[in-house]
N, C-alpha and C positions, 0 to 999 in steps of 0.2 A: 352100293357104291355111290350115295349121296351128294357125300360131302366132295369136293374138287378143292385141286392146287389151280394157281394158274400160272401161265409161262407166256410173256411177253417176248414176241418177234420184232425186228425190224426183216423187211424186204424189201429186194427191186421192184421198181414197178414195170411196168403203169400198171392201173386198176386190176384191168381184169387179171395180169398175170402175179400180182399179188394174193388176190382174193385166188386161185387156184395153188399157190400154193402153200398157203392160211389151211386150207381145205387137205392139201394133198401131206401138210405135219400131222394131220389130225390124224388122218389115216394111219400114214408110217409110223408112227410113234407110238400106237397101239396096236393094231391089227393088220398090219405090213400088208394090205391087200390093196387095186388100183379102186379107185370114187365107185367102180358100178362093179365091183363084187356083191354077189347077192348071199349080204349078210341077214341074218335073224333078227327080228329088231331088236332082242334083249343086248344082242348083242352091239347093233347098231346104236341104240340110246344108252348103252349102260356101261361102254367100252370104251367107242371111240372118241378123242377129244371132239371139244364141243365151240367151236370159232364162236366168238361172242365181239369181234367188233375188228375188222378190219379200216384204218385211216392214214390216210395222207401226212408225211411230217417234213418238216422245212428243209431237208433236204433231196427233196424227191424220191425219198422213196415211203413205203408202208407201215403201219405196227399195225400187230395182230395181236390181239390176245386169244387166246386158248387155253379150254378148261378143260383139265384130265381128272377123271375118280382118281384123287388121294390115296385109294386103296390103291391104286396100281401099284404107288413106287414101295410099295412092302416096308415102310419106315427103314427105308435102308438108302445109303448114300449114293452107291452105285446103281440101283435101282432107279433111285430119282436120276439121274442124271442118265441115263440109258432112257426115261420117258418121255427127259424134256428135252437133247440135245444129243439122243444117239446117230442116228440115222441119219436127220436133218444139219448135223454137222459138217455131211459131208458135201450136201447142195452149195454151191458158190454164192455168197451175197446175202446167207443169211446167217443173222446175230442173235446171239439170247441175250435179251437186254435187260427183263424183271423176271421173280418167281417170286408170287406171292403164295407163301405156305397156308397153310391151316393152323393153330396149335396142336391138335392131336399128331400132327407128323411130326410139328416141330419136338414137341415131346418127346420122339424117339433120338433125340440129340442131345446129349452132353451139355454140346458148348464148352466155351473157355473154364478151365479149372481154376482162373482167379479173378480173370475181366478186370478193366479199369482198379476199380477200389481193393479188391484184394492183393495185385499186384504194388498198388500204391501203400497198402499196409505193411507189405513182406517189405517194401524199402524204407518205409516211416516217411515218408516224402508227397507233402497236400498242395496244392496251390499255384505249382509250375509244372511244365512239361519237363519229364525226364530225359535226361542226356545219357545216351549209348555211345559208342565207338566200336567197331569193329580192328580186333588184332590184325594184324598184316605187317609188312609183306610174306607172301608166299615166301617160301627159302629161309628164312627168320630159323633162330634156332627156338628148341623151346625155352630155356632161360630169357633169351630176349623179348619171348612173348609175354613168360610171364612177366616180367620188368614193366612192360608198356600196359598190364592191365593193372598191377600193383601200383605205377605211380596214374594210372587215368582213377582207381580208386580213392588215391591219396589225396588227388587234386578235387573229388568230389561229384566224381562220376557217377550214376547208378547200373549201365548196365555193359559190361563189357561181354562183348559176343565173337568168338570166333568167326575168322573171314571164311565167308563159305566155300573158299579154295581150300581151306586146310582139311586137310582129310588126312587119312591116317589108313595105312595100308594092310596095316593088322590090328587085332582088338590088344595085341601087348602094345602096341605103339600107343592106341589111341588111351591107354592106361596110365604110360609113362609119362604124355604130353597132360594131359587132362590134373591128374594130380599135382602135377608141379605148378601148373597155371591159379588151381584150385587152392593150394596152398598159400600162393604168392597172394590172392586176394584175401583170405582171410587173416593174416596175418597185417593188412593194411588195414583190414575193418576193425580189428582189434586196435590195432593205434590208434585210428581215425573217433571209434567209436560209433561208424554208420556200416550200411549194410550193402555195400555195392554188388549184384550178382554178376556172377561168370555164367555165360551159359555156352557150351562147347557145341561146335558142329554136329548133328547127330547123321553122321552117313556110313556108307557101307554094304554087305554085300544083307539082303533082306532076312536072313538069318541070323545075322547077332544082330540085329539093331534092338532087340527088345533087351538085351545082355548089356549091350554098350549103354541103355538107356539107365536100367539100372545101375550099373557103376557106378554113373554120374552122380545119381540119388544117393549113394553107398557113401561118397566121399562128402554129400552133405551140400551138393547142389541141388539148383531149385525145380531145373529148367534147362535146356535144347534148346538149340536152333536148327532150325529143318528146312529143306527143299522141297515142300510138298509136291511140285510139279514132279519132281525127278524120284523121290521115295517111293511116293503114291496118296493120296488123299484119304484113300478110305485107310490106307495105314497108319496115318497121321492120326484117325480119329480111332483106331482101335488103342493109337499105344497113350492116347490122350482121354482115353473114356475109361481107362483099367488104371492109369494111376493119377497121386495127385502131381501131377509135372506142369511146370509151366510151358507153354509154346511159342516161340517165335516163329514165326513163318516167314521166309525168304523166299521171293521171286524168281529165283532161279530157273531156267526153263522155262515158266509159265506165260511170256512173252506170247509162245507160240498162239496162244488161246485168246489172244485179246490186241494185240495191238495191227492187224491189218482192223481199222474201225469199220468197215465194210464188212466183217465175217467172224466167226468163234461167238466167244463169250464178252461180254460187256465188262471193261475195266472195274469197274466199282463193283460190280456182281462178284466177278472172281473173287479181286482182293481183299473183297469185304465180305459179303455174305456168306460164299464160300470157306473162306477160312474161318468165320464164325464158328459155321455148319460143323468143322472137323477138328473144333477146341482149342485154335490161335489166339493165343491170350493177347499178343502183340503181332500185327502183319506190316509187313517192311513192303514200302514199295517206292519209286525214283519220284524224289522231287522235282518238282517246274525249275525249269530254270538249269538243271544237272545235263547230263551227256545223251541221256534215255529218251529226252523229247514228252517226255509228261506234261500237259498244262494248270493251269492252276486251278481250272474248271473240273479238271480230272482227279487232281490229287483231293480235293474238297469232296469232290464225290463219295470217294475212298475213305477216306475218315467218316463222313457223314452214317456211310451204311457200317461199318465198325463199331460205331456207336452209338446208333439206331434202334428204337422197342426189334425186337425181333423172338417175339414169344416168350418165356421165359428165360432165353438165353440171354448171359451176361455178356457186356459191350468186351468190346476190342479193342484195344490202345492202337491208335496208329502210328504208323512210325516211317514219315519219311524221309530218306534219304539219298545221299548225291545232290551237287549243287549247293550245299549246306555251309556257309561262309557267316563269315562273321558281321560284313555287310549286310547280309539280307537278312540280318535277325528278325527285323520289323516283319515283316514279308509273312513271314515263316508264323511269328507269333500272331498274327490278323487270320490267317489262314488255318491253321489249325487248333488257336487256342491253348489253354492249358494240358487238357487230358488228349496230349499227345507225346510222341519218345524222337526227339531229334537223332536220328543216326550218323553221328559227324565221322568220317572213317581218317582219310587226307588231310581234310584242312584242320583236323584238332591236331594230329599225332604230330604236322609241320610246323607247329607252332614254335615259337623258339622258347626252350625248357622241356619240348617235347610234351608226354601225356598228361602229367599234370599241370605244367604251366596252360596245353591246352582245354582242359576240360577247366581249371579255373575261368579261361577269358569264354566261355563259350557261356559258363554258368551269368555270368555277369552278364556279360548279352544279350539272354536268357531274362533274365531280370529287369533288366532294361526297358528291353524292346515291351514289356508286359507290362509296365510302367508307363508309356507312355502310351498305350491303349487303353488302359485305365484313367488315366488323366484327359 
């Protein structure tokens, strides 16, 4: 057990009760026994994590790094995450903030089925950031849904995604809504002559979601949108590593895990590495500026590790949204650059001409605002 991952903490302090409980993850997170168990030393040096640098950070409190044998987490997702943040989860005040993998672990992952360029190929679209919109309102018939993704197609949309409200209470339901929506856009790419994708809610009870997945594929879509917090992660990368599906990953739930910044997991970690990890070709998460309280320091983060070297896994388009105005294109385009997916949900659909008058003005702003960073 040589080779190690390592898994960066933040803690309370002061010194010494940082460095004891730097000391006391090493323990728990392998050999669940108190610092003066009299262990074996094979077992002592060859098991237990190995603290390699407890320090002071600007805001009072600690980072630790800590080194676990790679072999522990058995190239499995929920294994890793059981070694680096099972136990230790539950201590008050403390954060997983890095995991620096190996390759030979990362290797037992997937990763994204398209990343960045392959998704950029499946729409024929180089050089700007992708414009999404999410269907809604809840209540919306499905005619009317499909309407609002047929003209956000028309107007030159590339991805239109189910609002993760819409759920569907049976798989004949989720059959009926899905192909009508499914139809409505391809009959718009046909006119249009481009390639906007549909990608439908993928939810329900955890027994058809591999049936619901497939339908999808059946009718000739590309790609799901998911809640991995609420489905389950390691699910996510089962039903992402067996076919070729794109993934969107939605936030939903996953709040719980990152945003007291005092405790859970580290925003950019979740959103970005994490959803790497379990084959999110595109990870959605609330812009600065929107209702969620994100900063711009945070959402940068977020893209940054999305699309990031991260072993030979392909990058992750990010995609943020909320807040998303016509105004703050500038904003938007400095911050995330090109190989990002604006998710406009509100301010496109209010547009006056509705979805395609708004995904025109939004494209143009788009272009704009990308224009005057370039000049």
């Amino acid at each position: 057990m040589s080779e190690r991952l390592t898994a960066v903490y933040e803690l309370p302090g002061p010194a010494s009760e940082a460095e004891r409980a730097a000391a006391l993850i090493a323990f728990e997170e392998t050999v669940e026994v108190p610092l003066d168990f009299p262990l074996a030393p094979a077992i002592r040096d060859g098991i237990v994590g190995r603290v390699d640098a407890v320090a002071p950070i600007d805001n009072g409190r600690f980072r630790a790094e800590i080194a676990f044998p790679a072999a522990l987490a058995s190239g499995g997702l929920g294994t890793l995450l059981n070694l680096v943040f099972g136990n230790a989860s539950i201590w008050p005040g403390v954060r997983l903030v890095d995991l620096r993998l190996p390759d030979a672990l990362l290797s037992s992952f997937k990763g994204p089925n398209f990343g960045v360029s392959g998704l950029r190929r499946l729409l024929g679209v180089e050089g700007r950031p992708l414009l999404a919109t999410a269907l809604k309102p809840m209540g919306s018939s499905h005619a009317e849904l499909a309407k609002t993704a047929a003209d956000f197609a028309r107007g030159g949309g590339d991805i239109a995604k189910d609002d993760q409200n819409l759920v569907d209470a049976s798989f004949a339901d989720f059959k009926e809504r899905v192909s009508l929506i499914a139809e409505a856009v391809a009959r718009a790419n046909a006119g249009s002559g481009r390639n906007c994708l549909y990608l439908p809610h993928l939810s329900g009870p955890q027994e058809e979601l591999a049936a619901r997945l497939d339908f999808a594929l059946s009718v000739g879509l590309k790609g799901v949108l998911v809640c991995p917090a609420i489905v389950g992660l390691d699910q996510v990368r089962a039903l992402a590593a067996s076919r070729k599906v794109l993934i969107m990953a939605h936030p939903a739930f996953s709040g719980a895990f990152y945003c007291d910044r005092s405790h859970g997991v580290e925003t950019s970690l979740y959103l970005g590495t994490l959803m790497r990890l379990i084959g999110a070709d595109v990870t959605v998460f609330p812009n600065a500026g929107g209702r969620f309280g994100f900063t711009r320091e945070e959402c940068r983060a977020v893209a940054a590790r999305a699309r990031s070297p991260l072993g030979a896994l392909a990058p992750c388009l990010p995609a943020p949204g909320g807040g998303m105005r016509l105004d703050n294109a500038a904003a938007m385009a400095e911050d995330f650059g090109a190989d990002a997916a604006w998710l406009v949900g509100g301010s496109l659909l209010m547009q006056p001409g509705g979805a395609e008058a708004g995904a025109r003005a939004f494209l143009a702003a788009m272009r704009e605002a990308a224009a005057e960073i370039r000049d």
